[in-house]
VMD Tcl script that draws the C-alpha trace (Angstrom):
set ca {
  {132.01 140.79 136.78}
  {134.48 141.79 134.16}
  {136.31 145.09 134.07}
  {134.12 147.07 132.35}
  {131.38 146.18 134.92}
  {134.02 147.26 137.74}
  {134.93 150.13 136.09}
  {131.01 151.32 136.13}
  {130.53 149.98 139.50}
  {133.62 152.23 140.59}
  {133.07 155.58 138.75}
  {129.40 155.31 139.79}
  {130.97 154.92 143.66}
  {133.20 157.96 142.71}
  {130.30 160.42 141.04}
  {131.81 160.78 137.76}
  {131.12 159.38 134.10}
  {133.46 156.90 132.37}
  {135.73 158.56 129.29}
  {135.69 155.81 126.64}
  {138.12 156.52 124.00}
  {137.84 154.90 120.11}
  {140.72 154.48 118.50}
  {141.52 152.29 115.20}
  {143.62 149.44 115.75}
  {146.73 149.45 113.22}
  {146.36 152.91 112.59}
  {148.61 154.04 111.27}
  {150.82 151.32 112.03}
  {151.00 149.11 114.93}
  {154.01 149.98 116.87}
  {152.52 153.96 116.87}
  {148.62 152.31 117.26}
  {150.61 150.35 120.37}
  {151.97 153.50 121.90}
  {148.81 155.12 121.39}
  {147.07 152.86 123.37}
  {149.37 152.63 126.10}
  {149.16 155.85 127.11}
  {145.54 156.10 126.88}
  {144.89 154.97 130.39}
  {147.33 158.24 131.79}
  {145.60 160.86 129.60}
  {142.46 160.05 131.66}
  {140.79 157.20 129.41}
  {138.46 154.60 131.43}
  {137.20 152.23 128.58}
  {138.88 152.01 125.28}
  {137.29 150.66 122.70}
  {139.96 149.32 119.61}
  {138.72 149.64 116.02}
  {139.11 145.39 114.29}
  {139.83 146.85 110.65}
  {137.58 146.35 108.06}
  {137.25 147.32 104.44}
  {133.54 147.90 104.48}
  {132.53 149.67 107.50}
  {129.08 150.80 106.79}
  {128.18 152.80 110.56}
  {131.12 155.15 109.92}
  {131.86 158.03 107.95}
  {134.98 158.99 106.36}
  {137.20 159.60 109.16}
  {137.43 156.24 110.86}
  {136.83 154.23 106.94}
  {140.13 155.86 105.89}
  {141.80 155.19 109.56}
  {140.83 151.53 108.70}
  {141.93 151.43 105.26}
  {145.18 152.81 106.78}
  {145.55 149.97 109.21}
  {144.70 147.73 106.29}
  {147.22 148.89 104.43}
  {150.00 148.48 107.48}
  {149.36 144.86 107.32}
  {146.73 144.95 110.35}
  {144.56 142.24 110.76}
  {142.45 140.11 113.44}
  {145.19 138.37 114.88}
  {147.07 141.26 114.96}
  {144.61 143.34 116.35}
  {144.08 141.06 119.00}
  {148.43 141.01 119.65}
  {148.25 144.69 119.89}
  {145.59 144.49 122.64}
  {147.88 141.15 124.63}
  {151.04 143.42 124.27}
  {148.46 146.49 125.76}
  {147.95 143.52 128.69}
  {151.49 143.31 129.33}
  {151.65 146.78 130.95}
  {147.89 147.35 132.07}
  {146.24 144.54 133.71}
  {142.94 146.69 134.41}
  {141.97 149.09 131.48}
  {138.84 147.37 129.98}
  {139.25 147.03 126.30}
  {136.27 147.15 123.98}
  {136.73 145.49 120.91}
  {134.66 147.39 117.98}
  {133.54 146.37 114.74}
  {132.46 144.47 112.04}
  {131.06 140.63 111.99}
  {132.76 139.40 108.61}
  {136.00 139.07 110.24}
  {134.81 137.16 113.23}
  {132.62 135.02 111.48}
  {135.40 134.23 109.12}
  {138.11 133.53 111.96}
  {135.55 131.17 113.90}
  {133.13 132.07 116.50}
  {134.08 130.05 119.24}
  {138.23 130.57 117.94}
  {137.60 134.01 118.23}
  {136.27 133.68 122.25}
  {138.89 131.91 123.02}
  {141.69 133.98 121.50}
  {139.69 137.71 122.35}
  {139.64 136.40 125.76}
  {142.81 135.18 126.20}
  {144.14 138.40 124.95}
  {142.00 140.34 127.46}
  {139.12 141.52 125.37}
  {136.46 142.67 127.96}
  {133.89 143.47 125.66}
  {132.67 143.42 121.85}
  {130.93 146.23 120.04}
  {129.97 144.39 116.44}
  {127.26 147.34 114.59}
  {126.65 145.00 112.10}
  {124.72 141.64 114.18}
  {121.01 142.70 114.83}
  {119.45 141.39 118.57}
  {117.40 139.07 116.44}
  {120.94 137.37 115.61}
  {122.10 136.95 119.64}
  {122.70 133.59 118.87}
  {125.24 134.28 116.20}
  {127.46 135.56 118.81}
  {126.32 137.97 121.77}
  {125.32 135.03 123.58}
  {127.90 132.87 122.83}
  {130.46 135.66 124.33}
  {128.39 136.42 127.44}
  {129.28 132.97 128.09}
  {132.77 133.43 127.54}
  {132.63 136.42 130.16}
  {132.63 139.23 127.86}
  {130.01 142.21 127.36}
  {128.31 142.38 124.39}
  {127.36 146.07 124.31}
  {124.44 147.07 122.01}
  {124.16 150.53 120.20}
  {120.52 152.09 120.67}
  {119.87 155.59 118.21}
  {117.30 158.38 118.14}
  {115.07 156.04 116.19}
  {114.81 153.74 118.31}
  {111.78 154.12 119.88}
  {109.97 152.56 123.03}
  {108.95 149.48 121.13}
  {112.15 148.69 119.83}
  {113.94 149.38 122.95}
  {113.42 146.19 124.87}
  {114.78 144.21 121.97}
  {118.28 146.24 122.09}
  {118.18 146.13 125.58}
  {118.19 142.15 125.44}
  {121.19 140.37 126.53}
  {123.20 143.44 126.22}
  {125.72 144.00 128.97}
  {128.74 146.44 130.10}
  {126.95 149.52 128.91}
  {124.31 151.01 126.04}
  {126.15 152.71 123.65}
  {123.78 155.56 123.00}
  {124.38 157.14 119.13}
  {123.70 160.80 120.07}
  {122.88 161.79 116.38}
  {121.13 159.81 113.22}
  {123.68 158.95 111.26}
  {127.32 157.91 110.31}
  {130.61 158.82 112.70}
  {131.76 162.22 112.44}
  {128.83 163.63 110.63}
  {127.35 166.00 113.16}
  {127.88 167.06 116.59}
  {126.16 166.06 119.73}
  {123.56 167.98 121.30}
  {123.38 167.70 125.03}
  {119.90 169.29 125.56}
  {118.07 166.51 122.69}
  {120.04 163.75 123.74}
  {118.99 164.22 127.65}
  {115.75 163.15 127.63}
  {116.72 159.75 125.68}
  {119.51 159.42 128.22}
  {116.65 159.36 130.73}
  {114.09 157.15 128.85}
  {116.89 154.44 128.59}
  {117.67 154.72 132.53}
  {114.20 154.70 132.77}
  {114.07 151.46 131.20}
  {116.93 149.45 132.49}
  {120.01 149.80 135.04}
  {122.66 149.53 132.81}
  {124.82 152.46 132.26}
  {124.40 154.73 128.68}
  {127.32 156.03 127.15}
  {126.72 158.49 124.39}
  {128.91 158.69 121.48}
  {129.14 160.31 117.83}
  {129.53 164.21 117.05}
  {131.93 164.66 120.38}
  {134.90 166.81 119.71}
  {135.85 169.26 122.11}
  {136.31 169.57 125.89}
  {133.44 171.21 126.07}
  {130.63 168.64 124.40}
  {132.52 166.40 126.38}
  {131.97 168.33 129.96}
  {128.01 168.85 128.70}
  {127.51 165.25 127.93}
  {129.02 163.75 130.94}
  {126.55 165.97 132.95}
  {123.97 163.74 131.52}
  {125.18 160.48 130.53}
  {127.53 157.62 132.57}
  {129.63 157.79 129.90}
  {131.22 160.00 127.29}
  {132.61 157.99 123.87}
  {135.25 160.39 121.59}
  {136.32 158.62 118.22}
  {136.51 160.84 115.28}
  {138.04 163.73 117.12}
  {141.11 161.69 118.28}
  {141.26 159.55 115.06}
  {141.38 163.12 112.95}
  {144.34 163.95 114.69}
  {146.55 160.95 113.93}
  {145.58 161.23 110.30}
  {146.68 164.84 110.12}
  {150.29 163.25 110.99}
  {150.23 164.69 114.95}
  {152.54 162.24 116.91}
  {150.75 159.89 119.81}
  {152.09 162.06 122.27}
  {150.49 164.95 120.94}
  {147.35 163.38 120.67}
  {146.89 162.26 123.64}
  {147.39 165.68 125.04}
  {144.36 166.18 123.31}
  {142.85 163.45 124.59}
  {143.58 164.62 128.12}
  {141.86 167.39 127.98}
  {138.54 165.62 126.59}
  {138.89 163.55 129.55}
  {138.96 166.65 131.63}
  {136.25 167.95 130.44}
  {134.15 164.79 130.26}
  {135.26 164.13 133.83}
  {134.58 167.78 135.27}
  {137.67 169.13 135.96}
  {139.30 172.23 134.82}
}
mol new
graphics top color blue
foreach p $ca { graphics top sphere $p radius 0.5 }
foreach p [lrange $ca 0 end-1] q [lrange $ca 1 end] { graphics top cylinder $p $q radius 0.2 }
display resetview
C-alpha cells in the first residue's frame, strides 16, 4: 500500500476526487522549484507529480519543453531532481510524489540504481510516457517490486482492444489524456471525456485521473464531477514562466483545487 494507494483509498472514503498537481522539477531553479513544492500540499494538492527534466520531451507541447529546458539550464538533473523531492520529505512525510517523465535518463542512471535511490528519496510512483506495456520488463515491473506505482497513460485512441494491455501491471491510478494530443494544446471537455471515464471504470477498479487542456477552476470543478482525479500542469507551469512568484502561484493553484474539490 503506498501513499498514493492511501490517498485514493481515503478521498474515495471522503467523496471527493484527488487534485494532482504537475509541476517541473528545477524550474526555474531549485530553491524556487523547492518552495513551490512545499507549499503544494496547503494550496489543496493531493498527488504531485514532479517533472525529471529532459531535453527531448516528445508528449508535451511548448509550455512544459521550455519549463524543462529552463530547469536544464539551472543545472537540474536526476540526482538533483530526486534531492529536491528528499528535501520535499523532510517537511511532508505523506504527500505522494509522482515522478514524471522520460526513460533516457533512467536507463542511463541504472535501473535498479534508480529504485533504490527514487525510493529512498520517497518517490511513490513513476509516470515514464515514453516505455510502451510491451516493455514492462524494462522497468514497470521492476518498480512494482520496489513498492512503487507505475501509472500508465490511456488516450481517446485507445480503444477496447488496446485497453487491457495499458491496464496491465499498472497501479496507483490511470492517467486518462482527456484530449489527442501534446500538453497544453486544447482544453478538456467534460461531456466527451465522461463516457471514457466510465468505459475505463467499467473495465478495472483502479482510479482514472484525467489530465491535459485543464486550466481554470471551472474545468477543474466539471472534471472532478466525473473523474477520481483531476491532473493541472500547463496552467500552473504558465504561470511560473510568466515570472509570478511561488506564492502567487499557488494561490492559483488553490483555487483549482477548489474547484476540482467542490468547494466555493
Amino acid at each position: 500500500m503506498t501513499r498514493i494507494d492511501q490517498t485514493f483509498r481515503r478521498l474515495k472514503a471522503e467523496g471527493r476526487p484527488a487534485f494532482v498537481t504537475y509541476v517541473m522539477a528545477g524550474d526555474p531553479d531549485f530553491e524556487a522549484s523547492l518552495d513551490l513544492v512545499r507549499g503544494l500540499p496547503g494550496a489543496g494538492a493531493d498527488v504531485i507529480e514532479l517533472g525529471l527534466p529532459f531535453t527531448d520531451p516528445m508528449a508535451d507541447g511548448p509550455t512544459i519543453q521550455l519549463a524543462a529546458q529552463r530547469a536544464l539550464g539551472a543545472g537540474m538533473t536526476l540526482a538533483r531532481t530526486l534531492e529536491l523531492a528528499r528535501r520535499f520529505r523532510q517537511s511532508d512525510p505523506e504527500t505522494p510524489i509522482v515522478l514524471m517523465g522520460y526513460y533516457n535518463p533512467i536507463y542511463s542512471r541504472g535501473v535498479a540504481d534508480f529504485l533504490t535511490e527514487a525510493k529512498a528519496a520517497g518517490i511513490d510512483g513513476l509516470i515514464v510516457v515514453d516505455l510502451p506495456p510491451e516493455e514492462d520488463e524494462e522497468l514497470c515491473i521492476p518498480a512494482n517490486a520496489a513498492g512503487m506505482n507505475f501509472i500508465r497513460l490511456a488516450t481517446p485512441t485507445t480503444d477496447d482492444a488496446r485497453l487491457p494491455k495499458v491496464l496491465q501491471n499498472t497501479s496507483g491510478f490511470l492517467y486518462y489524456v482527456s484530449i489527442t494530443g501534446i500538453t497544453g494544446a486544447a482544453e478538456a471537455n467534460a461531456d466527451l471525456v465522461a463516457p471514457e471515464v466510465a468505459r475505463i471504470k467499467a473495465a478495472s477498479d483502479i482510479p482514472v485521473c484525467v489530465g491535459f487542456g485543464i486550466k481554470t477552476p471551472e474545468a477543474a470543478r466539471a472534471i472532478g464531477r466525473i473523474a477520481d482525479g483531476v491532473v493541472v500542469g500547463s496552467a500552473i507551469v504558465e504561470r511560473l514562466a510568466s515570472g509570478q512568484s511561488p506564492a502567487t502561484v499557488l494561490e492559483f493553484v488553490r483555487t483549482l483545487a477548489d474547484g476540482a474539490h467542490g468547494d466555493g
